[in-house]
Every structure is written in C-alpha cells, then in structure tokens.
N, CA, C and O atoms as a DFTB+ gen file, in Angstrom:
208 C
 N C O
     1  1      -2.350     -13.151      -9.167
     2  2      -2.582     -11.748      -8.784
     3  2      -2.824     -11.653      -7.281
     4  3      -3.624     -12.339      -6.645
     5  1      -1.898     -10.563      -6.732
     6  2      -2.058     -10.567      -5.221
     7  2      -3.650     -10.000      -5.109
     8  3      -4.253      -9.543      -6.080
     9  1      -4.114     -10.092      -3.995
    10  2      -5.658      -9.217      -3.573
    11  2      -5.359      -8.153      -2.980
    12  3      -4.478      -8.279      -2.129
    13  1      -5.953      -6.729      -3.186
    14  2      -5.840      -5.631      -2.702
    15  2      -5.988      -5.482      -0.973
    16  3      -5.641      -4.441      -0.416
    17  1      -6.496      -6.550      -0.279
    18  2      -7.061      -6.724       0.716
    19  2      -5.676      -7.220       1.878
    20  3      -5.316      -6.850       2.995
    21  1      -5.192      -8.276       0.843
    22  2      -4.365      -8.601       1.721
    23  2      -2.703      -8.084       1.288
    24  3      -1.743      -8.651       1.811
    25  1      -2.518      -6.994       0.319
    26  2      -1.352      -6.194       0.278
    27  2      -1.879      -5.123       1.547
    28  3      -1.035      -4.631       2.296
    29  1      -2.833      -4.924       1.654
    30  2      -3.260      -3.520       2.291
    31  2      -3.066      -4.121       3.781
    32  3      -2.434      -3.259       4.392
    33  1      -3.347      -5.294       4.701
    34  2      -3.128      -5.783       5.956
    35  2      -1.686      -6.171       6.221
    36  3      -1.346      -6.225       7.402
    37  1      -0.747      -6.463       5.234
    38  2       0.173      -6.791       5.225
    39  2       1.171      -5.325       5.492
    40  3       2.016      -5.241       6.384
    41  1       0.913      -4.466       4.708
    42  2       1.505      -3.307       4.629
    43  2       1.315      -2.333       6.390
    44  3       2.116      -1.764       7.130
    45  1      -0.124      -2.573       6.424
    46  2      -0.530      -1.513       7.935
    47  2       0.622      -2.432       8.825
    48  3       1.421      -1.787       9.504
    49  1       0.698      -3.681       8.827
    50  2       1.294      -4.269      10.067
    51  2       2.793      -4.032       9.637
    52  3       3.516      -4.640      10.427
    53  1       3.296      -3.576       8.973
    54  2       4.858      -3.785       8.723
    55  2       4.912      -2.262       8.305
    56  3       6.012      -2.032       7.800
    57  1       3.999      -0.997       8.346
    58  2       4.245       0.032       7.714
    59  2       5.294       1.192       8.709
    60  3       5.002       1.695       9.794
    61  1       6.405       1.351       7.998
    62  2       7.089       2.734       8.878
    63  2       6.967       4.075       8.230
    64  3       6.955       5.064       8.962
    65  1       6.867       4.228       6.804
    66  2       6.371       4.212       5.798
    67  2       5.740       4.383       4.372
    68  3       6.086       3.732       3.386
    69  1       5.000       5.116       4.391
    70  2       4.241       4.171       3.342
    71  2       4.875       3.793       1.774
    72  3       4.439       3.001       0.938
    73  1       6.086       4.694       1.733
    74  2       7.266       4.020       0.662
    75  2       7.556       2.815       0.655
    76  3       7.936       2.401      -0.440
    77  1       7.501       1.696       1.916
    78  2       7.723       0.484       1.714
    79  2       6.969      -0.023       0.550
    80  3       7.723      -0.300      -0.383
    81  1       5.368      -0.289       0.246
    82  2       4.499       0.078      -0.632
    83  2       5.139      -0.345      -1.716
    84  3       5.117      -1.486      -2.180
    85  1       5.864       0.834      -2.224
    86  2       6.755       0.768      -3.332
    87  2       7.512       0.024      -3.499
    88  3       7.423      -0.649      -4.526
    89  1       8.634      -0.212      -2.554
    90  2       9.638      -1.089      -2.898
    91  2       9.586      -2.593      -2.413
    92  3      10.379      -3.464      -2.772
    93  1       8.687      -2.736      -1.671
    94  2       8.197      -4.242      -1.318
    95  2       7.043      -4.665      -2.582
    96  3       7.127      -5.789      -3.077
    97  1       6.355      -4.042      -2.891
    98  2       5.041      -4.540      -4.199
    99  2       5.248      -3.860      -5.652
   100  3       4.373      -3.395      -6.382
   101  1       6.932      -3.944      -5.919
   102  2       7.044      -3.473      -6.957
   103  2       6.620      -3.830      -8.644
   104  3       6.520      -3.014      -9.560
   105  1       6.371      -5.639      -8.706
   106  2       6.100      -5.675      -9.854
   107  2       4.511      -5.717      -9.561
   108  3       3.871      -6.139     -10.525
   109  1       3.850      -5.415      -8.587
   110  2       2.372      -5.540      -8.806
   111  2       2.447      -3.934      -8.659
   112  3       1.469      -3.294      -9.046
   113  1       3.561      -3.251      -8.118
   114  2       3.007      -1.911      -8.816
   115  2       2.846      -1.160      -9.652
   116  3       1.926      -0.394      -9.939
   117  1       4.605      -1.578     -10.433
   118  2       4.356      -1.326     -12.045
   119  2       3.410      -1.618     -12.758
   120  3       2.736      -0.721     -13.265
   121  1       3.110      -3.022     -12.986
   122  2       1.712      -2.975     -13.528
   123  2       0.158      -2.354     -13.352
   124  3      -0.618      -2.430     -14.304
   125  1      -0.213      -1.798     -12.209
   126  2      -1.277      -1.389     -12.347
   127  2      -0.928      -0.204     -10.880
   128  3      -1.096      -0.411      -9.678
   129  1      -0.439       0.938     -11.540
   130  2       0.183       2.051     -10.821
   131  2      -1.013       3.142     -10.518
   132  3      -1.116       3.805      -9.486
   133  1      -1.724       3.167     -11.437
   134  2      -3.238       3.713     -11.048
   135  2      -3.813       3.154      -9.786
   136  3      -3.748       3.655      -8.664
   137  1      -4.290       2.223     -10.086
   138  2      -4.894       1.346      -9.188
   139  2      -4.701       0.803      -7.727
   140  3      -5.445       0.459      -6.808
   141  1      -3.409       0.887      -7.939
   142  2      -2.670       0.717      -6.382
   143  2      -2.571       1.990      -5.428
   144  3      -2.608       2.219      -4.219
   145  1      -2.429       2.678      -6.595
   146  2      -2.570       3.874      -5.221
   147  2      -3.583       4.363      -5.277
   148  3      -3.315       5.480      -4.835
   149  1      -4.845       4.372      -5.554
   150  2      -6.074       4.389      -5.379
   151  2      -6.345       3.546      -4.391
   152  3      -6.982       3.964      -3.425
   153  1      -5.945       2.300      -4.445
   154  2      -6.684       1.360      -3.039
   155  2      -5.547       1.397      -2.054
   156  3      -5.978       1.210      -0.916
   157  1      -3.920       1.618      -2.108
   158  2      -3.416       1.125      -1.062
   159  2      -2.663       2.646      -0.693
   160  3      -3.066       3.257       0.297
   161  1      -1.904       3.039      -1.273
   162  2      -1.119       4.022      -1.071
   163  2      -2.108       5.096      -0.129
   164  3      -1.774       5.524       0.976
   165  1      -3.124       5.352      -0.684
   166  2      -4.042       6.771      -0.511
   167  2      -4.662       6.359       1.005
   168  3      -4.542       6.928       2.089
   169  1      -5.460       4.985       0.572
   170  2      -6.242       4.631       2.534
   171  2      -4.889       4.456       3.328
   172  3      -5.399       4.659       4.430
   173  1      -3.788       4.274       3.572
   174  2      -2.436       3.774       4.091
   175  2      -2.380       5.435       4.530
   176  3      -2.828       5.785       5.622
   177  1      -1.943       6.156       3.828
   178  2      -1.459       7.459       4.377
   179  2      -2.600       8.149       5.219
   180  3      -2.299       8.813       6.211
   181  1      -4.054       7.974       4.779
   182  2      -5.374       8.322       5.737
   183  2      -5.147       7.932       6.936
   184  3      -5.262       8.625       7.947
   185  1      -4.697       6.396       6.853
   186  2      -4.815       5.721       8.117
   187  2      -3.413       6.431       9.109
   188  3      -3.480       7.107      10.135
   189  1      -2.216       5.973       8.348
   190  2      -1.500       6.664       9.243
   191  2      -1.607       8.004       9.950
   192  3      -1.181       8.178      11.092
   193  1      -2.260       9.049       9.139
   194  2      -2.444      10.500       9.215
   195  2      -2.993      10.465      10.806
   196  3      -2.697      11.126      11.801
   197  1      -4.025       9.267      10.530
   198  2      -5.011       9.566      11.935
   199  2      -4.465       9.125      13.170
   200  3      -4.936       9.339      14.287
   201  1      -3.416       8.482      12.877
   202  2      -2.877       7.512      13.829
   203  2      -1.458       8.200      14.317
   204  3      -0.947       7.679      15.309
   205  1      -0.996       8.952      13.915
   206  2       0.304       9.796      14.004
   207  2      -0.116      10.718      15.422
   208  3       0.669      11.554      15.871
C-alpha cells in the first residue's frame, strides 16, 4: 500500500493538474476512491488554488 504522504509530495512536484491524480494512481484509486480524495485530490486543489 502506497502512503498518503508520499502520493501527496510526489503529485505537488509533478502537478499541472490535479487530474494527473487520477490517471497516474489509478489502481490505488479505484480502490479506495473515498479516501483519496479526501486526503489528496481536495488538499492538492487548496494548495494549488493558493498558489495560482
């Protein structure tokens, strides 16, 4: 199981975005599709928001 910690550092540094998300962490997203975008999808778009 990947760690939420290090999909989420991996993603900010490579994010154009935040659809990559999806198609780069697809079988850890299918499986727990709640959960991922609760920790990665949702702080990812915050972060970008502020940063735009």
């Amino acid at each position: 199981m990947v760690k939420s910690r290090n999909l989420a550092s991996i993603i900010i540094k490579r994010h154009k975005n935040d659809m990559i998300i999806v198609r780069t962490y697809r079988p850890f997203y299918k499986k727990r599709k709640k959960e991922f975008f609760e920790n990665i999808v949702i702080p990812i778009r915050e972060i970008l928001g502020k940063n735009l």
